[in-house]
ZAMARGU-4260 file (C-alpha; in steps of 0.2 Angstrom, whole numbers, plus 5000, padded with zeros to 4 digits):
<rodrens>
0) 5361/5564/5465 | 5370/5550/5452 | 5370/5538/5467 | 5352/5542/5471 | 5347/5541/5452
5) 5357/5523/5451 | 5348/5517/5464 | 5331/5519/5458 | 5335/5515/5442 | 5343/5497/5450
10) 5325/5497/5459 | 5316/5499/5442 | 5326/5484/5435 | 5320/5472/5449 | 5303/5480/5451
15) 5304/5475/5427 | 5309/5458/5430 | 5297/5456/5446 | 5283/5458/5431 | 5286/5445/5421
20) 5277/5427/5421 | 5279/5415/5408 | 5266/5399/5406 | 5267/5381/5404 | 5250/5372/5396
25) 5245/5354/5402 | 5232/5349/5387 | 5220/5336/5390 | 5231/5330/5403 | 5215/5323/5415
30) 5219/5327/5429 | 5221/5344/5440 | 5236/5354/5447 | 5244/5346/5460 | 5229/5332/5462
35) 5223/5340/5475 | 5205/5345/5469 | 5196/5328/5464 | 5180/5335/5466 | 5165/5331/5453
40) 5161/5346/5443 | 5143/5350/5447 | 5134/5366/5452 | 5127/5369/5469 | 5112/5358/5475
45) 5117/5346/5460 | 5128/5336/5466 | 5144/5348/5470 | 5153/5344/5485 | 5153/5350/5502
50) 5164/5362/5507 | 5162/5377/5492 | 5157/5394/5496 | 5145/5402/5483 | 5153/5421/5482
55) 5139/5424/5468 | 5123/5420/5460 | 5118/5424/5443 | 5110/5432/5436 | 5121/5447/5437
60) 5124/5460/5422 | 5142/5462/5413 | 5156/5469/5423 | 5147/5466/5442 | 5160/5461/5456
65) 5160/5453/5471 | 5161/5461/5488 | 5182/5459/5491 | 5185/5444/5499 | 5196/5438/5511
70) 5212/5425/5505 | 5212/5410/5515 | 5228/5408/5511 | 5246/5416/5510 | 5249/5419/5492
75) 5261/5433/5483 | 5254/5439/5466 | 5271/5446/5456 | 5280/5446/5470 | 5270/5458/5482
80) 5258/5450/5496 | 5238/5452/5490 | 5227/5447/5506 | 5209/5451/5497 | 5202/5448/5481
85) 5187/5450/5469 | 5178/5442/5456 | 5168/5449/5440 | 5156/5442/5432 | 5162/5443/5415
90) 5179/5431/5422 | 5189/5442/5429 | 5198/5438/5447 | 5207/5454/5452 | 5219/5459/5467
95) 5217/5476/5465 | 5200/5478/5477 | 5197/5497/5476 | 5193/5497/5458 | 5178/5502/5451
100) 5181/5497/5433 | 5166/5486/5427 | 5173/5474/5414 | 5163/5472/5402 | 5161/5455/5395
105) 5166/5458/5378 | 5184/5452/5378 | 5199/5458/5369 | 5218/5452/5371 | 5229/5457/5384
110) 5238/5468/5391 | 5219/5479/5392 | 5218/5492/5401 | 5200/5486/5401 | 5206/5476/5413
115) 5211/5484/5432 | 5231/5480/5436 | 5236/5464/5446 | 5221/5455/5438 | 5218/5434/5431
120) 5208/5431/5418 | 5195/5417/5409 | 5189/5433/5403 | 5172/5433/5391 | 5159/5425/5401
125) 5139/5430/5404 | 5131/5429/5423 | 5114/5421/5419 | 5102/5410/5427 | 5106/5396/5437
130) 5128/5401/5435 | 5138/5403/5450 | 5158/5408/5456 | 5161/5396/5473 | 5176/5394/5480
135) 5184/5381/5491 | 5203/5378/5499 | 5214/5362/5496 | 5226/5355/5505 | 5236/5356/5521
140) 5247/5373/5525 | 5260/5376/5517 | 5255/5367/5501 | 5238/5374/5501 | 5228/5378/5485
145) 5213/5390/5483 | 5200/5388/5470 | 5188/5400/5461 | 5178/5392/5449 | 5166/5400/5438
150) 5152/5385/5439 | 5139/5381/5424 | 5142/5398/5418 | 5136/5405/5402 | 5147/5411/5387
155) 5141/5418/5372 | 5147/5404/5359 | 5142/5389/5369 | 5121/5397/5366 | 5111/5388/5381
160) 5127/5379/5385 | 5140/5381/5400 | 5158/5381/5404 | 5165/5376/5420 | 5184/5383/5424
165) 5192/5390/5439 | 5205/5403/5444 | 5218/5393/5457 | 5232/5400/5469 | 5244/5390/5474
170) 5254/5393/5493 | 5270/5394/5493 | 5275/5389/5474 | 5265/5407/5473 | 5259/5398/5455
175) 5245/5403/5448 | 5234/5389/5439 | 5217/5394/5422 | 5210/5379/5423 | 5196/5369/5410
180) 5184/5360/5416 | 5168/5356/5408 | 5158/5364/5393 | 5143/5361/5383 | 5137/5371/5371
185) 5118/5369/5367 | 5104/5373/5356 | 5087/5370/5356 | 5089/5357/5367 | 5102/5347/5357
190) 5122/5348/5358 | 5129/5360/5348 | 5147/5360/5340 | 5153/5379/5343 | 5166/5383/5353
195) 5171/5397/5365 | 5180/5414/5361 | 5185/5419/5380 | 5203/5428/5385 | 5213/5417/5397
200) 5229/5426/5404 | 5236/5436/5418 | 5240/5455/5418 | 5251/5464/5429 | 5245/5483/5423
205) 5240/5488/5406 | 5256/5487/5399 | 5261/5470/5404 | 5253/5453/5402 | 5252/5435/5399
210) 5239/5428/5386 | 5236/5408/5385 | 5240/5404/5362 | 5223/5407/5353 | 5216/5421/5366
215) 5207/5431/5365 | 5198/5417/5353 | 5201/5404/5366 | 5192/5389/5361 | 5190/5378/5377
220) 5193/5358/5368 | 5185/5352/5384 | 5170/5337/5384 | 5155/5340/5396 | 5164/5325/5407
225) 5160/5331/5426 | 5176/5321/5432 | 5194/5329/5430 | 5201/5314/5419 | 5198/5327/5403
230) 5205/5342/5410 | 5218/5355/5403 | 5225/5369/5414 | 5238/5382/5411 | 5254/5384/5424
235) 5259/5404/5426 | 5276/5403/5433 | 5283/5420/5439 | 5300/5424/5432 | 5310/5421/5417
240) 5308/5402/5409 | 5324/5392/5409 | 5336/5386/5395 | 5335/5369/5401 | 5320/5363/5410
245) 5312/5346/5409 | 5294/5340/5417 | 5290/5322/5418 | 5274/5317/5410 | 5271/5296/5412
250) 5277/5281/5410 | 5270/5268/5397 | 5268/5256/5410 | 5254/5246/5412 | 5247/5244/5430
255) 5247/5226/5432 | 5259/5214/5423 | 5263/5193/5425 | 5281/5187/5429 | 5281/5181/5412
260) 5281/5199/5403 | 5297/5204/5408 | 5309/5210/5402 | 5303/5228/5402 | 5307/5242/5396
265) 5307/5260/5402 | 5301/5274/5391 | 5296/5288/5398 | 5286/5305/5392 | 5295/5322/5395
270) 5288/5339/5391 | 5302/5352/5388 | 5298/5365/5397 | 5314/5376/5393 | 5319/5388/5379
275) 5328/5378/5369 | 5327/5364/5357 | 5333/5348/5369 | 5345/5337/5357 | 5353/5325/5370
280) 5349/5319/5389 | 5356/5308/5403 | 5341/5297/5408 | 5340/5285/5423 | 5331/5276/5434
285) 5329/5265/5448 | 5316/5252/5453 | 5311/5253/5473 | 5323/5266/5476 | 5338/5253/5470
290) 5354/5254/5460 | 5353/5270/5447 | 5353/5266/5431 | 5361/5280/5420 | 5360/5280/5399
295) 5365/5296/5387 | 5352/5296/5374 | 5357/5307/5358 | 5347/5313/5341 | 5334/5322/5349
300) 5326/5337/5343 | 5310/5341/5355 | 5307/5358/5351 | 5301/5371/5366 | 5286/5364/5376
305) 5283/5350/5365 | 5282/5331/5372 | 5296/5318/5368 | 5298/5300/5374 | 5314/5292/5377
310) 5317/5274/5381 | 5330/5267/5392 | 5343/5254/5385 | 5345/5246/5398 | 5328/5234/5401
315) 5322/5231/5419 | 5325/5212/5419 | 5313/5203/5430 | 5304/5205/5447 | 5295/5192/5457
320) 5278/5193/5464 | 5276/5211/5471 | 5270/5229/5469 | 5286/5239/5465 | 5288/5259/5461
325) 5298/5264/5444 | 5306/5282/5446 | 5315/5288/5431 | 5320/5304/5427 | 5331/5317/5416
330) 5349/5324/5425 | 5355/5333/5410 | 5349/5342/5395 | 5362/5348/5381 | 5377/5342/5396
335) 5368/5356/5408 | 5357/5352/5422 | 5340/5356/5423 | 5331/5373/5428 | 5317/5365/5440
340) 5325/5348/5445 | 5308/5344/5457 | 5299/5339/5444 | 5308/5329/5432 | 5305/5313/5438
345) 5290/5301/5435 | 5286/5288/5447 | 5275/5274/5443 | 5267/5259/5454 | 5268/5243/5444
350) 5261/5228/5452 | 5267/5211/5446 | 5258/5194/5449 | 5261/5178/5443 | 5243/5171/5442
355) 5228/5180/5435 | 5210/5180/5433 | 5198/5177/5418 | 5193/5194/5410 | 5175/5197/5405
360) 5174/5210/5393 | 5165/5224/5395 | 5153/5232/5381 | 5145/5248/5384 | 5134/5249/5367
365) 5125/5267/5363 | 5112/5263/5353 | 5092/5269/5348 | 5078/5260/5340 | 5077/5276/5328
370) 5095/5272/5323 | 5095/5262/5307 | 5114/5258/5307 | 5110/5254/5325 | 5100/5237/5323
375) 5115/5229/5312 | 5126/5234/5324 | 5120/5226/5337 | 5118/5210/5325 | 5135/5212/5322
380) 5140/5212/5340 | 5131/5197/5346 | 5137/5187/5334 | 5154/5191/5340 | 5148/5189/5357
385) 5141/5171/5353 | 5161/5163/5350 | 5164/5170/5367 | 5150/5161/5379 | 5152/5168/5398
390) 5166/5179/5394 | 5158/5198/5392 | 5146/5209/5399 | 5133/5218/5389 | 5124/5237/5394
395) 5116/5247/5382 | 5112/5264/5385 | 5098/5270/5374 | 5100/5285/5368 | 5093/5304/5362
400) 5095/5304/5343 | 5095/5303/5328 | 5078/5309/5323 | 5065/5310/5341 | 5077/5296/5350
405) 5072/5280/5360 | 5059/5283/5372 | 5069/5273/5387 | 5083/5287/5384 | 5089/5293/5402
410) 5100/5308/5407 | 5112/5294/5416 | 5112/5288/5395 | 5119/5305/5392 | 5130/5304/5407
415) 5141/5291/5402 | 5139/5297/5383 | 5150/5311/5393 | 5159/5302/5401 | 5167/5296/5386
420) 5170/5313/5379 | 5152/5316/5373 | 5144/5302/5361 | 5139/5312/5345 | 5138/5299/5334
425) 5127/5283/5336 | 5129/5267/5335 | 5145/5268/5345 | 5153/5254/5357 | 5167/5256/5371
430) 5175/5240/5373 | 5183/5239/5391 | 5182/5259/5392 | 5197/5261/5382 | 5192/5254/5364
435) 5177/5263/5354 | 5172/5256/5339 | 5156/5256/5325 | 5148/5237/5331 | 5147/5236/5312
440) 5165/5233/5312 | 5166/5224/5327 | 5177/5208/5323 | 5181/5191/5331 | 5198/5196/5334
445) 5195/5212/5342 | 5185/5205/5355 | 5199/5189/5358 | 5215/5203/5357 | 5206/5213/5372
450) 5198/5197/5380 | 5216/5188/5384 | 5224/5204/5394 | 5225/5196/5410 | 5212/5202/5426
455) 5217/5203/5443 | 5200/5205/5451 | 5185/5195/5453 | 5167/5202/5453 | 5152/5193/5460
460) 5137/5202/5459 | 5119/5197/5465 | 5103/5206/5471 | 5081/5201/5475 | 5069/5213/5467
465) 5054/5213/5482 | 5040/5223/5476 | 5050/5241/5469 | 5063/5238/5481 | 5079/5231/5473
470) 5095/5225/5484 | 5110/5220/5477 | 5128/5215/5486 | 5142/5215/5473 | 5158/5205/5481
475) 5176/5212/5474 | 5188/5198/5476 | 5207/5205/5473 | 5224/5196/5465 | 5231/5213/5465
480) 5228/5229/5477 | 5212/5243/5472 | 5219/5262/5470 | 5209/5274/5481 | 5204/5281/5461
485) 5195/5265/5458 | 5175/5266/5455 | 5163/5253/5455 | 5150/5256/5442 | 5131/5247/5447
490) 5118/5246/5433 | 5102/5239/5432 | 5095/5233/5417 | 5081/5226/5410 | 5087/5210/5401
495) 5075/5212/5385 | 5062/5226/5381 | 5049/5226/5369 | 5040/5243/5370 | 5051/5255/5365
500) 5049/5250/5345 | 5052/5265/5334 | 5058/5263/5315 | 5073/5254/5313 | 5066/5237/5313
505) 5070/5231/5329 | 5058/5224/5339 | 5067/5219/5354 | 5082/5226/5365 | 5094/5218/5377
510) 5103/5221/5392 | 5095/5240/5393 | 5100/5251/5404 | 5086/5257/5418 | 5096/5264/5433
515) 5115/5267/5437 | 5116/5265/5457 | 5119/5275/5470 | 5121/5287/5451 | 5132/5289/5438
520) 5144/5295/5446 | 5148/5277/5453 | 5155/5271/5470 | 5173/5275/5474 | 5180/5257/5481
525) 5193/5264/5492 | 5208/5254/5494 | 5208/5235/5495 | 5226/5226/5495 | 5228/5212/5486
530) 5223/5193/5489 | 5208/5201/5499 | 5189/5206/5497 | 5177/5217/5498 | 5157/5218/5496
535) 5147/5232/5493 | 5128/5233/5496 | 5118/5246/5487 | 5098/5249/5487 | 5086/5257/5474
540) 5067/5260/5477 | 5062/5260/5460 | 5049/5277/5460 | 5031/5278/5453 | 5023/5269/5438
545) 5027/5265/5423 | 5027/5275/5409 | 5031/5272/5391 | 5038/5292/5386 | 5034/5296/5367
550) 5050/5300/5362 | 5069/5306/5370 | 5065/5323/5367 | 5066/5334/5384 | 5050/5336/5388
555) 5046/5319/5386 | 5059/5309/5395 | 5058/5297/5409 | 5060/5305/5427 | 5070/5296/5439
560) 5066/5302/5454 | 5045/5300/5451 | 5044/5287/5438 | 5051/5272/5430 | 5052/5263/5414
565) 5054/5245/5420 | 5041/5233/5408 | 5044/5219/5420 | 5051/5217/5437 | 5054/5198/5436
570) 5065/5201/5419 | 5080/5213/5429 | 5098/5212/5431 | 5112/5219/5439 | 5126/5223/5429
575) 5143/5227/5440 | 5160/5234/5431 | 5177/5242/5440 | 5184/5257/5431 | 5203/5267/5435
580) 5200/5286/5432 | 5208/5284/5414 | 5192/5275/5410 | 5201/5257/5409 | 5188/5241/5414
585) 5197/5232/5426 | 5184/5218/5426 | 5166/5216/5424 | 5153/5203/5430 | 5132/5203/5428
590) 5119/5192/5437 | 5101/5190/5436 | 5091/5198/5450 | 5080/5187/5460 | 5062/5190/5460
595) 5055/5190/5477 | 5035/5188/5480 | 5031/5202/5494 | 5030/5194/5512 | 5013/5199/5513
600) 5004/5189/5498 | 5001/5168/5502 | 5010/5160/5491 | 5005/5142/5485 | 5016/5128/5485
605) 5012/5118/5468 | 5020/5103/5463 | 5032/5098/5444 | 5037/5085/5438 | 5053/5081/5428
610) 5056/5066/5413 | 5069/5059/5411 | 5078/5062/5429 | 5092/5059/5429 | 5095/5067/5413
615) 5108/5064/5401 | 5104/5079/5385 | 5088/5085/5387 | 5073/5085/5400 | 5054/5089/5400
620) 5046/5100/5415 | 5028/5097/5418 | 5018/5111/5424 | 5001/5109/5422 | 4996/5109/5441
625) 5000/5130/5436 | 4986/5128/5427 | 4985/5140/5410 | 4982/5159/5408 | 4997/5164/5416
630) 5016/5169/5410 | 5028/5156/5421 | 5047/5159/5423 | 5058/5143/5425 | 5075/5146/5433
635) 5089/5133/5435 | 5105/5134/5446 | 5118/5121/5449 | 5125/5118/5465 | 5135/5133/5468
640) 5120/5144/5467 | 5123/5150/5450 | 5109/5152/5439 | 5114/5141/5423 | 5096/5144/5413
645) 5081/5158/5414 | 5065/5157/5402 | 5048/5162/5401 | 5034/5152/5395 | 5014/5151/5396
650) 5016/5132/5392 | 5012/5119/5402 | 5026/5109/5399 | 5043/5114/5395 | 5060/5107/5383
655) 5075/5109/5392 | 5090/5106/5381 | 5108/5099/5394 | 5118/5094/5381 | 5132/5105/5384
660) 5132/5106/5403 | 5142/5100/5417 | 5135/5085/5424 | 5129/5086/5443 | 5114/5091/5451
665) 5100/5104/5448 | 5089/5116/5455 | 5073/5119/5446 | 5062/5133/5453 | 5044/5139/5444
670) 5038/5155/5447 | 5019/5159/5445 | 5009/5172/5451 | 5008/5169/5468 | 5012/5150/5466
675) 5028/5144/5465 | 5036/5125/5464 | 5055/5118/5467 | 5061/5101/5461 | 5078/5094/5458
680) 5085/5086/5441 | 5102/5076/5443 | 5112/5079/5425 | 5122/5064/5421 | 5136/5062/5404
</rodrens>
């Protein structure tokens, strides 16, 4: 009988430390578990990718569940088997399928027993309208990982707002993954500052359990960005956390350097996922799998999940020409080795070239014409601009506030305004994708310090406009290699606007934004080595008519699938920008769009005449066989095609000022309605 009471009581003891998980929290670290998921955050029928199942449609009321569902997947939840699952929905995902428990939506902390046993939680959500749990597997056996995400769903705090975050089980690693999305929270149409009060945590039975700090008041810091690169999740680990445990975080390395930066040094970013307080390591690395290079580094003191950077002593001392992996990782902590040894190390390609490519800057500028800091702004930005001729694009999204908002205001505006973490303050400029600044205190030197960072790609963009139908072919020409992560972004833009005057004195508007093609989403380039090209064509039939909205309010704004907001079709652009999934530009180029008559209308050859020719600082075109009462647009290229001079005039003759350009010869083309005329100028010193 002692025996038999022995044995039980050893069973009890591993049955005790069976139910124990501990967590590790990745915050902001943009990017999901395992970097299997890449898939844009969007509800179903709006633009989520194929391949989810939708398990529920709201609405629903508190507590309902799923029918149980079957686990693609082999997966062991505390260290038993689980082949079915359900999901609630007020955000709970439980193993234990016979329940009958309804949750009700109103959270507490954990352990519950409002909560059934063997349950994961993002507890504290509402089923309305238009809200959705799908699911979806990643990943090849035995590494696979299945996802259920609660999708645009509704949470008390976040009002007419939604959060977007998922349950994930991992194969295998038997890990269990809370991850945050997206979230908005929104108020009589207009963004909103409150934050969520959900539960996030795993329970074992009403006794045991593992909450995420700040739950059952978890306040999700997420931006309304639907890519991953703002994501936080939370790492359940089953069993007891090491003394000694280290995860590698990044490098400081840039992606692309020039023979002439090295020396470099390492410096690496470690997490310390064990215990105790970390006081000294034995870091090393190696480049291309090379010679080990091994350094003790004292005087540490990274506390217990807190993030600290060490930096090698010995420098990697050149490289030639080449694209080169960097692998550095932590041995020993406190003279022990580390607990999980598989995820220590940090791997980094680093490209290295010894020529480069001019970089044009890119300026993304939010901006209204009810803005009244907005029209200084953007004084102050051009007159930056004008040191730095040819050298920067320019796109400016109009935007929704303050006040009623400009009335060329797009949901594409308010896409990128998310893409960059939400935009709730106007004016606002992102510089290269990396730098946001107030344009009033946009300086000289800012726009030289990020001007001179050496490109590697060239971008050539061009396009007609035939009728409604616009074409454009944008040419990617490589010094160093494109990343499958790499995204073309295409926008067109009308290159001065006139109409859309509200009341902060401006009376025109550059370089606005009309259309993000194929969305706002962009194009993923797909991999391109280096020293080669690649062109990619993209069409958009610009919808319906015109129409001048009264304000950015919701009600109001432009549709894009019916209608448009183009004042002139002659007056477009194309505006072409590459962009990693940390949101760095890579390089940027715009061109003006060719304005085609239609094939179907007669056009009539008419005949100008240019004085002096050849030129030496100036010319004079004569257009009077145009006759008058019409607007005529005057374009000249140079030889390579590239258009050096655009105006528009209802003059008969026209000043053309050639002090400043390259002597050679000119191509002169006027455009009337259905009339047009070509002549020649040669520009001499």
């Amino acid at each position: 009988m002692k025996r038999l009471y022995l044995f039980l009581s050893f069973l009890f003891c591993l049955s005790a430390l069976d139910a124990q998980y501990y967590y590790l929290p990745y915050p902001k670290i943009g990017k999901n578990p395992g970097e299997l998921n890449k898939d844009n955050e969007y509800p179903p029928n709006g633009g989520l990718p194929a391949g989810w199942t939708t398990i529920m449609t709201g609405p629903q009321a508190s507590g309902n569940w799923t029918a149980a569902i079957n686990l693609p997947i082999t997966f062991y939840f505390n260290g038993a088997l689980v082949t079915k699952f359900k999901a609630s929905s007020s955000g709970v995902v439980t193993f234990n399928t016979k329940t009958v428990l309804k949750v009700d939506s109103n959270n507490v902390a954990l352990p519950s027993a409002l909560i059934p046993d063997s349950s994961i939680c993002i507890w504290g959500l509402r089923c309305a309208t238009g809200d959705y749990i799908v699911t979806k597997t990643f990943g090849t056996k035995p590494n696979r990982q299945f996802w259920i995400q609660y999708n645009s769903y509704s949470e008390p705090n976040l009002k007419a707002g939604w959060i977007y975050a998922s349950v994930v089980l991992e194969e295998t690693t038997n890990k269990i993954y809370l991850v945050d999305q997206r979230t908005q929270c929104v108020f009589n149409s207009a963004v909103c500052q409150d934050k969520t009060n959900i539960t996030l945590g795993v329970q074992v039975d009403a006794n045991y359990a593992v909450m995420v700090d700040g739950s059952p008041d978890y306040k999700s810091d997420n931006l309304n960005n639907f890519l991953v690169d703002d994501n936080t999740y939370y790492e359940f680990i089953q069993g007891t956390q090491s003394q000694e445990d280290i995860l590698g975080l990044q490098h400081d390395f840039k992606r692309y350097y020039l023979t002439k930066d090295f020396p470099l040094t390492v410096n690496g970013t470690f997490r310390n996922t064990g215990s105790t307080i970390v006081s000294k390591v034995v870091y090393n690395y190696n480049v291309d799998n090379g010679p080990i290079v091994s350094k003790e580094i004292t005087g540490l003191n990274a506390a217990p999940l807190s993030d600290f950077q060490v930096s090698h002593p010995d420098v990697w001392a050149s490289a030639t020409k080449g694209v080169y992996t960097v692998k550095s990782w932590i041995s020993l902590v406190n003279d022990n080795p580390t607990g999980t040894a598989s995820d220590d190390t940090i791997r980094t390609v680093v490209n290295v070239n010894d020529t480069s490519i001019i970089r044009k800057l890119m300026h993304e500028n939010f901006s209204s014409s009810t803005c009244p800091p907005c029209k200084p702004g953007n004084e102050t930005m051009h007159a930056v601009q004008s040191n730095f001729p040819d050298l920067y694009s320019e796109l400016n999204y109009h935007y929704y506030f303050p006040g009623t908002g400009d009335p060329y205001y797009t949901q594409e505006a308010r896409d990128r305004g998310n893409y960059y973490g939400g935009v709730n303050a106007i004016p606002a400029l992102f510089l290269d994708g990396t730098t946001n600044i107030n344009p009033n205190g946009y300086t000289v030197p800012q726009f030289a310090e990020l001007q001179e960072i050496p490109a590697f790609y060239q971008i050539n963009p061009s396009g007609t406009v035939n009728g409604q139908k616009i074409d454009v072919s944008i040419e990617i020409q490589t010094i160093a290699p494109i990343t499958a992560t790499t995204r073309l972004n295409v926008a067109i833009a009308e290159k001065k606007t006139f109409k859309n005057v509200k009341t902060n004195g401006e009376t025109e508007f550059p370089h606005v934004m009309k259309k993000l093609i194929p969305s706002s989403a962009g194009t993923l380039v797909g991999v391109v080595p280096a020293e080669s090209s690649k062109t990619i064509n993209l069409t958009w039939t610009v919808p319906g008519a015109y129409r001048l909205p009264l304000d950015a309010q919701t009600a109001n704004i432009i549709n894009l699938a019916t209608e448009n907001s183009i004042e002139d079709f002659a007056n477009l652009e194309v505006i072409a920008w590459l962009q990693e999934s940390d949101k760095s530009v890579l390089q940027s180029n715009s061109a003006d769009l060719v304005f085609v008559v239609g094939t179907n209308q007669t056009v009539e050859k008419k005949e100008i005449s240019i004085n002096p020719n050849p030129a030496s600082s100036y010319f004079f075109i004569n257009m009077a066989e145009f006759g008058k009462d019409q607007i005529l647009k005057v374009l000249i290229a140079d030889e390579t095609g590239k258009l050096v001079y655009a105006e528009k005039t209802n003059l008969g003759s026209l000043f053309v000022n050639t002090s400043n350009w390259t002597p050679g010869l000119y191509h002169v083309k006027v455009v009337g309605k259905n009339q047009e005329a070509n002549h020649k100028v040669l520009v001499v010193e």
